[in-house]
C-alpha positions in Angstrom: 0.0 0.0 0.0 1.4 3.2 -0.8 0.3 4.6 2.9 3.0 1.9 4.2 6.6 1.5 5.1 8.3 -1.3 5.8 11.0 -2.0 8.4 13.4 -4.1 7.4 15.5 -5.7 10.2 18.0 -9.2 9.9 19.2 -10.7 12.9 18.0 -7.8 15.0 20.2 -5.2 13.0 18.2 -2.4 11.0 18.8 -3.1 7.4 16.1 -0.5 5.1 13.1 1.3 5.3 11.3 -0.3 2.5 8.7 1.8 0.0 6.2 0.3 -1.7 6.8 -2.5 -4.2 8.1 -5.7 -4.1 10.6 -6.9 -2.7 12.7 -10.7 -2.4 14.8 -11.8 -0.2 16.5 -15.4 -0.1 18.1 -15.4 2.7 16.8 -15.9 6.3 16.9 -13.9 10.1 14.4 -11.1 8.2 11.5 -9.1 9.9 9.4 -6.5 8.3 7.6 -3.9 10.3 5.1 -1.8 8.5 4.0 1.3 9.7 1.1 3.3 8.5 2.4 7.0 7.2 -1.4 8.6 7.2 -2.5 12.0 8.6 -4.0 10.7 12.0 -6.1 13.0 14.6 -4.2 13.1 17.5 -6.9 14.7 20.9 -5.6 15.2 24.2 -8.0 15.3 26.2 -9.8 17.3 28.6 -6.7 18.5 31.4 -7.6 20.3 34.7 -5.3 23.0 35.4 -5.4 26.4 37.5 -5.3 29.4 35.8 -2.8 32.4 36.9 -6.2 33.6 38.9 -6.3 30.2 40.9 -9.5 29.0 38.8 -9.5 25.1 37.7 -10.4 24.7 34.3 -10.4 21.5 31.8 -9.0 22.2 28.7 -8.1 19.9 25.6 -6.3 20.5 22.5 -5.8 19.1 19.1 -3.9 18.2 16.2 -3.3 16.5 13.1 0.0 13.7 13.1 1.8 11.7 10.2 5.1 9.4 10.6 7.7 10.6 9.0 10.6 8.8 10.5 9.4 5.2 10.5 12.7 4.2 12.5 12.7 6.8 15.0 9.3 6.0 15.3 9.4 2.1 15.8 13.2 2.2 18.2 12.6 5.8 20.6 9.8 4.9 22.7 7.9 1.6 23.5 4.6 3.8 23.2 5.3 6.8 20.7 2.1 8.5 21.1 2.7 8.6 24.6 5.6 10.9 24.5 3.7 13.7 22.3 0.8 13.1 24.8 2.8 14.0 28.0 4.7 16.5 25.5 1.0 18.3 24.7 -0.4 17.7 28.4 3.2 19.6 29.8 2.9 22.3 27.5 -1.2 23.0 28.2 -0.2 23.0 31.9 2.4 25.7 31.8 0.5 27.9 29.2 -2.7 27.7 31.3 -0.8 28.8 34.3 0.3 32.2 33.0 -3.3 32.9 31.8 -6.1 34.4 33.5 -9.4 33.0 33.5 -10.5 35.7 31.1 -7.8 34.9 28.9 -8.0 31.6 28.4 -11.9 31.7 28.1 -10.9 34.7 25.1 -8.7 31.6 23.6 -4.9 30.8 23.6 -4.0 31.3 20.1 -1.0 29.1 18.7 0.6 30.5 15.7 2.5 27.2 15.1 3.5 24.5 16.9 5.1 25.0 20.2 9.1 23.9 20.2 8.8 21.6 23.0 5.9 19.7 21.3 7.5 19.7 18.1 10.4 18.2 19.5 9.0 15.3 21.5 6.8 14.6 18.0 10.7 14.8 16.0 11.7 12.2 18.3 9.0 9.8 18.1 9.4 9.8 14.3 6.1 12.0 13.8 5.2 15.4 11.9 3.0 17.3 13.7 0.7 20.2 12.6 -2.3 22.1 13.2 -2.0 22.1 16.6 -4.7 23.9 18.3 -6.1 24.2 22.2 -10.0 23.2 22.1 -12.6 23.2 24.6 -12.3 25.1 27.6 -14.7 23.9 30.2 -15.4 25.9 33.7 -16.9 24.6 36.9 -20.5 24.9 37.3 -20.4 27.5 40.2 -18.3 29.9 37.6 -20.5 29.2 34.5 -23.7 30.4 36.8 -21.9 33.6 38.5 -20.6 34.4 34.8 -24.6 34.3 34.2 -25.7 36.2 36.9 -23.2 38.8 36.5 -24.0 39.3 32.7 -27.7 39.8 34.0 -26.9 42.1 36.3 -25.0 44.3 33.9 -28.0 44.2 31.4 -30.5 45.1 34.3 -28.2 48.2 34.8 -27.7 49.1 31.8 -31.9 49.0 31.2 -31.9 50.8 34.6 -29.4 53.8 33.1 -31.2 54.1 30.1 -35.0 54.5 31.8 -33.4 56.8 34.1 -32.0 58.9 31.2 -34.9 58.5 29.4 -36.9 60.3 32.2 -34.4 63.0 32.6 -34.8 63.7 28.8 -38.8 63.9 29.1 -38.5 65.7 32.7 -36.1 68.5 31.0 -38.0 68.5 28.1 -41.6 69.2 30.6 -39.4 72.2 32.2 -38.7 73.6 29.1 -41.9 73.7 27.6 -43.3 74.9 31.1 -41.0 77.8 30.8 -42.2 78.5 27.4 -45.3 78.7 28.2 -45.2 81.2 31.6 -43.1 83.6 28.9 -46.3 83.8 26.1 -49.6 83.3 28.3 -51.0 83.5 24.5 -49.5 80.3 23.3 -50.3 78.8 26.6 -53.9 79.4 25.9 -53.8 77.8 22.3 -52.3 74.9 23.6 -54.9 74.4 25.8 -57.6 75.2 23.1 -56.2 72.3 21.0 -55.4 70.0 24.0 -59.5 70.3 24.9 -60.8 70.2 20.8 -58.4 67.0 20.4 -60.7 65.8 23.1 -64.2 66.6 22.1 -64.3 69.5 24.9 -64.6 73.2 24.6 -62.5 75.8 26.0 -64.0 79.8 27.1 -61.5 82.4 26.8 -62.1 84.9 28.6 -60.6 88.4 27.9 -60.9 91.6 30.5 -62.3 93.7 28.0 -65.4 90.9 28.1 -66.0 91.4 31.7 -68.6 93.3 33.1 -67.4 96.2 35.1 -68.2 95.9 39.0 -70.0 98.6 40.3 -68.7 100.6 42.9 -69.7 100.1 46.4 -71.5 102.1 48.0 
């Protein structure tokens, strides 16, 4: 298969990575070794660590791993995967630490692959890329107090924006208050149409309609 290597070892001695094709050999003492060479998703998963804020979150990451060294992979380590494992689970835990709770919940970016991770993957014959750090999961108790806080904030802000609402309709009562005291005229006209936009009837009076008083006697 053209996914496969082949190992080739005689009398316990490493003789040739072999590539697809055949291949004869007459003599004896031979053992082959294939190794798949296909992009395989490697998780970590979920790791509880404190934050720089003393918080204990779970976090997991990602990524995507091919062999590349088929020896290195088959001679460094009984359990190859392991080592990136521990390498991934080592790196998350020292990362996580220098975050804040707020950080890490905004994301920990990784522009490429971290050197120490890259390094334990080198060793264990792998290629290793598009690493990423997944799901970030809070205790319970944080989730609800992150919940109750953002409901808070939204009551105040619906709070501020009544109370500046009434401010704007009290200052705009004063003002037209003071309009009317200055021009008794206009204050009369509004009331005429206030009373005809209700079916009612206004009397304006004027002093020259009054009848005089008398004087006494």
């Amino acid at each position: 298969m053209t996914h496969e290597r082949v190992v080739h070892y005689r009398h316990g001695r490493l003789v040739d990575v072999l590539g697809p094709g055949r291949h004869r050999f007459w003599t004896t003492g031979h053992v082959f070794t294939p190794v798949d060479t296909r992009v395989q998703v490697f998780e970590v998963r979920p790791q509880e660590i404190p934050t720089s804020d003393g918080i204990s979150v779970k976090v997991s990451a990602s990524a995507r791993v091919a062999v590349v060294d088929p020896v290195a992979h088959l001679e460094h380590a009984v359990d190859p995967h392991a080592i990136v494992y521990d390498a991934v689970k080592a790196w998350l835990r020292d990362t996580v630490h220098l975050h804040t709770l707020d950080e890490v919940l905004a994301g920990i970016v990784v522009e490429a692959v971290p050197d120490p991770i890259a390094e334990a993957a080198s060793s264990a014959g792998y290629a290793l890329t598009d690493f990423a750090v997944r799901d970030v999961i809070v205790p319970a108790e944080i989730r609800r107090a992150a919940e109750e806080l953002v409901t808070v904030r939204q009551q105040a802000q619906v709070a501020l924006e009544r109370a500046r609402g009434e401010v704007a309709a009290t200052r705009a009562l004063a003002n037209g208050a003071k309009i009317l005291e200055d021009h008794p005229l206009l204050a009369s006209i509004r009331l005429a149409e206030t009373a005809a936009s209700h079916g009612g009837t206004v009397v304006i009076e004027r002093p020259a309609d009054r009848p005089a008083q008398q004087p006494l006697a």
